[in-house]
C-alpha positions, 0 to 999 in steps of 0.5 A, spaced: 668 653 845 668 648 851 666 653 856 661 656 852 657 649 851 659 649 859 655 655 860 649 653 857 649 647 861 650 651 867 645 655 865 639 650 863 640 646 869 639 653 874 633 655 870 631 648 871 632 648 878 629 654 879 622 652 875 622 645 879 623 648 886 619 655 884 613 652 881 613 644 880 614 642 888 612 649 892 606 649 889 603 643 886 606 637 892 601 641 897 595 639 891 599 632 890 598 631 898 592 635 899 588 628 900 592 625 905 594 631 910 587 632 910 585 627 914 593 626 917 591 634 920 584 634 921 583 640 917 576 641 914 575 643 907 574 650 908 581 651 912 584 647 906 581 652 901 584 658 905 591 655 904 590 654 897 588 662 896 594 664 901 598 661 897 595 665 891 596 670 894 604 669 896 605 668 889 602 675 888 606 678 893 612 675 890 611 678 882 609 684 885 616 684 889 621 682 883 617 686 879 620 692 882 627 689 884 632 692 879 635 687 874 642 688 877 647 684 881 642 683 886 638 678 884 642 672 885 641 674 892 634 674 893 634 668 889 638 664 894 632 667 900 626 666 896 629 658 894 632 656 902 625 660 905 621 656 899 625 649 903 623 651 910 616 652 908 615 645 905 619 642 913 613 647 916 607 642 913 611 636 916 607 638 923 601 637 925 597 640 930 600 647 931 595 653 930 592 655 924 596 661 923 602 657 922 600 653 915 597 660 912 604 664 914 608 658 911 604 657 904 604 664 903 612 665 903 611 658 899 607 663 894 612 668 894 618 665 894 615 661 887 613 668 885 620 671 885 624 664 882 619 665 877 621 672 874 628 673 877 631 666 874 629 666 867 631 675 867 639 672 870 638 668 864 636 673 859 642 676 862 648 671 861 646 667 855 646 668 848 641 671 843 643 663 839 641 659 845 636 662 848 631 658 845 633 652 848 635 653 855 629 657 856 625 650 854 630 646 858 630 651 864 621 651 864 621 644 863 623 644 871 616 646 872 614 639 869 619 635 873 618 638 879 610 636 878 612 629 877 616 629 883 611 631 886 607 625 885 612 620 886 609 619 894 601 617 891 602 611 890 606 609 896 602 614 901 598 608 904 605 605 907 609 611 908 606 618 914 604 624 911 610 627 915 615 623 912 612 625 904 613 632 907 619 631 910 622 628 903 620 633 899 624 638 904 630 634 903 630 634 895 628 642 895 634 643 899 639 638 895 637 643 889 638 650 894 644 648 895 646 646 887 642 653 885 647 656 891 654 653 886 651 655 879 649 662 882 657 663 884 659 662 878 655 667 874 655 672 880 661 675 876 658 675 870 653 679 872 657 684 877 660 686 870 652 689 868 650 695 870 643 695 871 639 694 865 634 700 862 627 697 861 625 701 855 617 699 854 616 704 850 616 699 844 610 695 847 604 694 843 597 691 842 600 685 841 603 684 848 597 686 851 593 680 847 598 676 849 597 679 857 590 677 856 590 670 853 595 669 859 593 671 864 585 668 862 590 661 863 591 663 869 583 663 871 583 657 867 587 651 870 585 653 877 581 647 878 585 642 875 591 645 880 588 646 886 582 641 886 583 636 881 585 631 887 580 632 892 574 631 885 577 625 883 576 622 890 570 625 894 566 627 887 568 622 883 570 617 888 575 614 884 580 609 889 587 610 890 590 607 884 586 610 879 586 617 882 594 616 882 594 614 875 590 621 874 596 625 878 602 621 875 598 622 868 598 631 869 605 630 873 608 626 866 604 631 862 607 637 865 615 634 864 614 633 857 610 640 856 616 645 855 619 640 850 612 640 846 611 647 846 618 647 843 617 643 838 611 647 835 615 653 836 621 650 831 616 646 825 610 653 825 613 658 829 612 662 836 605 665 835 602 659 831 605 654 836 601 659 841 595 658 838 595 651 838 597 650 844 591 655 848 586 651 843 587 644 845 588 647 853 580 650 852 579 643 850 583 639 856 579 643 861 572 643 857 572 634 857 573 634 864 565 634 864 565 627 861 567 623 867 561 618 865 567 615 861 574 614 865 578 614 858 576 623 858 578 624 864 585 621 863 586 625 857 584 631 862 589 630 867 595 629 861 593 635 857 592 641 862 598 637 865 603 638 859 598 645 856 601 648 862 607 649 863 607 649 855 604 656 854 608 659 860 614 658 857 612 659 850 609 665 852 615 668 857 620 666 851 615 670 846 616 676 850 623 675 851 624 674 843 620 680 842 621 686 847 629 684 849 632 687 855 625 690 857 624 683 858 624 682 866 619 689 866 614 685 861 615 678 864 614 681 871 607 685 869 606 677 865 607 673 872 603 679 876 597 679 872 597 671 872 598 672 880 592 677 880 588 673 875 589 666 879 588 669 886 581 671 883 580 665 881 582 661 887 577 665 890 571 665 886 571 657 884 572 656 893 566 661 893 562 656 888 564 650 890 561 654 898 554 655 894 554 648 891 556 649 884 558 643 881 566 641 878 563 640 872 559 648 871 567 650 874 570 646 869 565 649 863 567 656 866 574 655 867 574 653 860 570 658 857 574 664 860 580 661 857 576 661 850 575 668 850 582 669 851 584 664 846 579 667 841 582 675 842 589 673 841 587 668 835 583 674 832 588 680 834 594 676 831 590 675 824 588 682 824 596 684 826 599 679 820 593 682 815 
């Protein structure tokens, strides 16, 4: 007995890990230090948005790989390539004035290595634990999105007193503290997982609702792209906040984004998954749709806490809603889930840099994030009323 409550914990803190590297620091402490590398660098703001689309395109190529990676015995090891190359990419920003082509290498394997930890961690979950338990080490495990975000945020309000080397350097040193940790709880499961042979993905069972599911999903992805990437820079150079309000703001989303997995499982328990759901893609229309009203600060804090909780929120619910329904097809599913993600936020990325190059203002992106998720939302709200009836 004590075992098995053993390996649940080892098991949560895994998939923590694994979110808090993949997703929380790789991709969001380069959104966090923007700003400041920046001017330390001397990077114009057209470099600055190739960096953020080679990291979209990273994450692509990442799920595209795991996708086809079998769900065998193997995934552990590409875990430990995808967290430690993950790490060295964080050290790579630490060095200013090397050639271009060496930030953009190195934020596309930060791309990729978030794309393979998000897929392969949670499909090593599915794996070894219990149908009972899957529910709470999932909200455990997604919630490392969350606290890798805050993380993240950590240096803001010290970045005017410590280099933006060091910042980076710092972060280097958590990722490989938790790279080291992922590396002992993988040996502990790799028996375990020697034990199963490669799982059938059987999908002949999806349906219409896996689809509206994809949609919603993948229309959040286009959605969150301008709080995710320039959420920062607008605060600053748009609304020309000063340092202590725009830190507020980015440790506002960053506490957002750790209570966000435990939000959503909270819905889940009282209304269940595909009420929760909705609930949760409406209010996330909503938290992108006030950003427009930056006239009064207090819309603007609301924005930066709610698209900080809503986002790691809808992943794991949506993700655990796909584990729930479709079994041992999940790591198939959830590949297809995070590829149409990956392709929709590369998208994105591109056409709100295209936008801001023509002059668009943030507001119009806020309004057309919005209204894309909108019609996602609406879809998945009609599709699932005409399913139940």
């Amino acid at each position: 007995m004590n075992r098995m409550f053993s390996n649940k914990i080892q098991l949560s803190l895994f998939l923590c890990l694994s979110m808090c590297l993949g997703i929380g620091i790789l991709r969001f402490s380069y959104t966090a230090l923007l700003p400041s590398t920046r001017l330390a660098y001397g990077w114009d703001t057209n470099f600055a948005s190739i960096l953020s689309s080679a990291n979209l395109l990273g994450y692509l190529i990442g799920a595209f790989w795991a996708m086809k990676l079998p769900q065998n015995a193997t995934m552990p090891r590409y875990i430990l390539i995808a967290a430690f190359s993950g790490a060295i990419s964080l050290l790579s920003c630490a060095f200013s004035g090397l050639h271009e082509t060496w930030y953009v290498f190195w934020r596309v394997i930060s791309g990729i290595s978030g794309g393979l930890l998000m897929i392969l961690s949670p499909s090593v979950v599915a794996q070894c634990c219990k149908a009972e338990d899957r529910l709470t080490i999932n909200f455990i495990g997604f919630s490392g999105i969350g606290i890798g975000v805050l993380l993240a945020t950590l240096f803001l309000p010290y970045l005017d007193r410590i280099s933006t080397q060091s910042a980076w350097l710092i972060l280097f040193a958590f990722s490989t503290l938790i790279c080291l940790v992922i590396t002992y709880l993988l040996s502990i499961f790799k028996s375990h997982l020697s034990q199963i042979s490669a799982a059938p993905q059987h999908i002949n069972s999806v349906n219409g609702m896996y689809l509206s599911l994809l949609i919603v999903y993948a229309s959040s992805a286009f959605a969150y792209v301008p709080h995710s990437l320039f959420w920062i820079d607008y605060l600053k150079n748009m609304l020309h906040l000063n340092l202590s309000f725009i830190n507020l703001n980015w440790i506002l989303y960053g506490s957002g984004s750790a209570l966000g997995a435990i939000s959503a499982f909270l819905l889940a328990r009282k209304f269940g998954n595909f009420t929760a759901l909705k609930i949760l893609y409406s209010l996330y229309v909503l938290a992108i749709l006030i950003a427009i009203f930056s006239t009064i600060p207090i819309f603007t804090y609301i924005s930066s806490f709610f698209t900080g909780l809503l986002n790691p929120a809808v992943v794991f619910l949506t993700s655990y809603t796909i584990l729930q329904l479709y079994g041992m097809a999940y790591k198939k599913l959830w590949s297809m889930a995070t590829l149409a993600f990956a392709i929709t936020q590369l998208i994105g990325g591109i056409c709100f840099s295209v936008l801001q190059h023509w002059g668009i203002s943030y507001h119009q992106q806020f309004i057309l994030a919005s209204a894309v998720l909108c019609i996602g939302t609406v879809q998945f709200l009609v599709y699932s009323q005409i399913n139940r009836a």
